[in-house]
C-alpha positions as CSV (number, residue, x, y, z in Angstrom):
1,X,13.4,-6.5,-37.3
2,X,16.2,-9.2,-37.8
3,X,19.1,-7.3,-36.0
4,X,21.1,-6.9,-38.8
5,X,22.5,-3.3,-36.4
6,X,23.4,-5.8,-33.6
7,X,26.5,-7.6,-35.7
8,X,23.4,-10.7,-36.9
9,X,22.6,-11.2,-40.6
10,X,19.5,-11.6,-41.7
11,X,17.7,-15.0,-42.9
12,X,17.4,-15.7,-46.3
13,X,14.4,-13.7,-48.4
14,X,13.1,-17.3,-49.5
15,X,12.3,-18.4,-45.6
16,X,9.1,-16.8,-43.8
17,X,7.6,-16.7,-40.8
18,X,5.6,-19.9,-41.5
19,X,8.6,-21.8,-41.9
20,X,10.1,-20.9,-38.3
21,X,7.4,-21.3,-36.6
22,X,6.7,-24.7,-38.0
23,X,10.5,-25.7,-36.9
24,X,10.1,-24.0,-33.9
25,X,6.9,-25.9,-32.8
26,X,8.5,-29.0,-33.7
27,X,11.7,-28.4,-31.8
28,X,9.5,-27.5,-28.8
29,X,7.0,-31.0,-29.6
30,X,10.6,-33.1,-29.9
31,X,11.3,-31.3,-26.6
32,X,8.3,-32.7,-24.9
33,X,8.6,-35.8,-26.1
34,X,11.8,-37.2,-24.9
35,X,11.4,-35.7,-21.6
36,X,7.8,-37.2,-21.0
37,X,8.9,-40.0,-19.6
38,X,11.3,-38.5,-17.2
39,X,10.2,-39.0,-13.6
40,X,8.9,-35.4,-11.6
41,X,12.2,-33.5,-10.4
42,X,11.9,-33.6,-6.3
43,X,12.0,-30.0,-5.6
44,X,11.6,-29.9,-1.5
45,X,13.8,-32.6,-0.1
46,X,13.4,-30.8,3.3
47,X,10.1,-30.1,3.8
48,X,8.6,-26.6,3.2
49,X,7.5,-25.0,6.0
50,X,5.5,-22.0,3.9
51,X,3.6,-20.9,0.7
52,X,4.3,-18.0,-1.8
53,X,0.6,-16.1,-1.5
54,X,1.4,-12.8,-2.5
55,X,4.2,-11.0,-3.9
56,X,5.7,-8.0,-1.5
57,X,5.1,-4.6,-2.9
58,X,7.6,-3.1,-4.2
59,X,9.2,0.8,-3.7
60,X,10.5,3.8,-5.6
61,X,14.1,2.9,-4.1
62,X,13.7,-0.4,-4.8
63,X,12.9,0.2,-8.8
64,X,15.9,3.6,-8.6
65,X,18.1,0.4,-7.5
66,X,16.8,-2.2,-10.6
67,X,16.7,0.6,-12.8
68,X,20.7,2.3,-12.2
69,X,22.1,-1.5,-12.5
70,X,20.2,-2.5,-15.3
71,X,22.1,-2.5,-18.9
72,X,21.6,0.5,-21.7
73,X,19.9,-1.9,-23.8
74,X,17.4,-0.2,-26.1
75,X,13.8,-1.9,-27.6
76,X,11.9,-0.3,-30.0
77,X,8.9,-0.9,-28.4
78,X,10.1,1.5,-25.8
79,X,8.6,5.0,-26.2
80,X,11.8,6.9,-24.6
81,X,15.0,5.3,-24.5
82,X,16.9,3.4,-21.4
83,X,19.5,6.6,-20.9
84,X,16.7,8.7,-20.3
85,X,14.9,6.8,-17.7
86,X,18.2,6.3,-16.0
87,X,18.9,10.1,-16.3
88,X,15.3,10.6,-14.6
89,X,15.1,7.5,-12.5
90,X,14.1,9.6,-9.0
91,X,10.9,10.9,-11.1
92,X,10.0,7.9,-12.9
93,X,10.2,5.5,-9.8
94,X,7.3,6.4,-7.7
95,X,5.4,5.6,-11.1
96,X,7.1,2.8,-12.3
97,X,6.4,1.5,-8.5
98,X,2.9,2.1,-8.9
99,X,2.6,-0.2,-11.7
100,X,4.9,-2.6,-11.1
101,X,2.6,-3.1,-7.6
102,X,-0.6,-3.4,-9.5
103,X,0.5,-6.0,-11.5
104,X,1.9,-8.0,-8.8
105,X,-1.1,-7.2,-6.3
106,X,-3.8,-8.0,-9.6
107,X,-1.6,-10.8,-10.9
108,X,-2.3,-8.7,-14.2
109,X,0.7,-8.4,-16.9
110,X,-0.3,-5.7,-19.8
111,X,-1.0,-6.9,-22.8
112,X,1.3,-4.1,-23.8
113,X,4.0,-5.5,-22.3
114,X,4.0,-8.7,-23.9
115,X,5.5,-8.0,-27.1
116,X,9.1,-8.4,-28.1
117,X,10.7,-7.9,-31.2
118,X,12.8,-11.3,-32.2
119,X,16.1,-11.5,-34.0
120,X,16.8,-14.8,-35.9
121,X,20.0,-16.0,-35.2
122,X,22.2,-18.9,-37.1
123,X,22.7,-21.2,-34.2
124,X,26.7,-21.6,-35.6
125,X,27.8,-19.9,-38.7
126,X,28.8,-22.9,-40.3
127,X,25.4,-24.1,-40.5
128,X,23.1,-24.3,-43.1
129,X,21.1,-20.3,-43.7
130,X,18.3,-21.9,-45.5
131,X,16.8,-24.3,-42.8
132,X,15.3,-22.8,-40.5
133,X,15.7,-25.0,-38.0
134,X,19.2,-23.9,-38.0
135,X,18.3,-20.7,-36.0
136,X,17.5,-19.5,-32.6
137,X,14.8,-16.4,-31.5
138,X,16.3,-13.9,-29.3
139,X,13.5,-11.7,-28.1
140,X,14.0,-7.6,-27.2
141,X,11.5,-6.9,-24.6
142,X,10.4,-3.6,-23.4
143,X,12.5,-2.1,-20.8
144,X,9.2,-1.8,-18.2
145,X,8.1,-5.4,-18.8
146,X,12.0,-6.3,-18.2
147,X,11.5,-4.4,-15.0
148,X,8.6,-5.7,-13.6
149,X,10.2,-9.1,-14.6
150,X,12.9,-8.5,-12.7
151,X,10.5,-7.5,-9.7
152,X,9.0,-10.4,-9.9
153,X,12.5,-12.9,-10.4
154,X,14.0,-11.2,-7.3
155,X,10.9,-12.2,-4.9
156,X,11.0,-16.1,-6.2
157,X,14.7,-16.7,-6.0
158,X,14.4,-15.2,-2.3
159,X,11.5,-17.7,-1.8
160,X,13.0,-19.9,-3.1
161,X,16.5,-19.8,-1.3
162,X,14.9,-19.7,1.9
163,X,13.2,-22.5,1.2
164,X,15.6,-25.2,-0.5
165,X,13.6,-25.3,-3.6
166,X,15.7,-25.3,-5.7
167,X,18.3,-28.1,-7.1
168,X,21.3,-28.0,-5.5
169,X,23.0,-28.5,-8.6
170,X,21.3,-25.8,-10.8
171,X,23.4,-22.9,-11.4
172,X,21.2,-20.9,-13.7
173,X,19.5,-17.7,-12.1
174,X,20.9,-18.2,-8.9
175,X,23.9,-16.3,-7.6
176,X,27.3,-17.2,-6.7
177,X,26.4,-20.8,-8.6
178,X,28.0,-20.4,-11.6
């Protein structure tokens, strides 16, 4: 699916697969390559005073809450779409807790829920269509993977926070920081 419903065109017929993966695995090998010999970031200046074990379970308010403030985005992995789990959210959570807890308890992520669907994107639309290095993946996960990921974000940045792990100067992920 190349997005062509979400305002993208697609990639020219004459490009596969092949050929973004091959410049995608060499952007990612040029990646690694000027950063090897970058020195370690220092991530505790202060000292931490405690480990990250387990993730907290999670409850049915807790996933009502992720699940009203998350967008109306739609996948097409997704068997029912977003409006509908929204519309049922009080139903659904209890289950969508119980999951969501397993996998964090298990440390297990479905091997269902690790598929996306990736749009090609021209990186700037003056720039050359046929090279496919010229593009970016944007990848359209499931909605219940996005949850649990979400489950899962929350509990580190609180981690984290409390204990100064993270750059001062990094903005990304982090609220108020931007």
């Amino acid at each position: 699916m190349l997005g062509e419903d979400c305002g993208y065109s697609a990639p020219p017929n004459d490009l596969a697969a092949s050929d973004f993966l091959k410049a995608f695995l060499e952007k990612t090998e040029s990646v690694r390559q000027s950063t090897s010999s970058a020195s370690c970031p220092l991530y505790c200046a202060g000292g931490c005073s405690s480990s990250l074990l387990e993730f907290r379970p999670v409850d049915a308010n807790y996933i009502i809450r992720l699940i009203r403030a998350s967008p109306n985005k739609n996948c097409s992995l997704d068997p029912v779409p977003t409006w509908i789990i929204k519309q049922y959210s009080n139903e659904l959570a209890p289950f969508v807790a119980f999951l969501a807890n397993s996998s964090l308890r298990q440390g297990f992520f479905s091997s269902t829920q690790k598929n996306a669907i990736i749009t090609l994107v021209l990186k700037k639309p003056n720039l050359d269509p046929h090279n496919p290095a010229n593009y970016r993946p944007i990848s359209n996960l499931s909605y219940l993977s996005k949850l649990l990921e979400r489950c899962v974000g929350d509990q580190m940045n609180i981690y984290l926070n409390e204990n100064n792990l993270l750059p001062r100067c990094q903005s990304a992920y982090r609220n108020h920081h931007s």
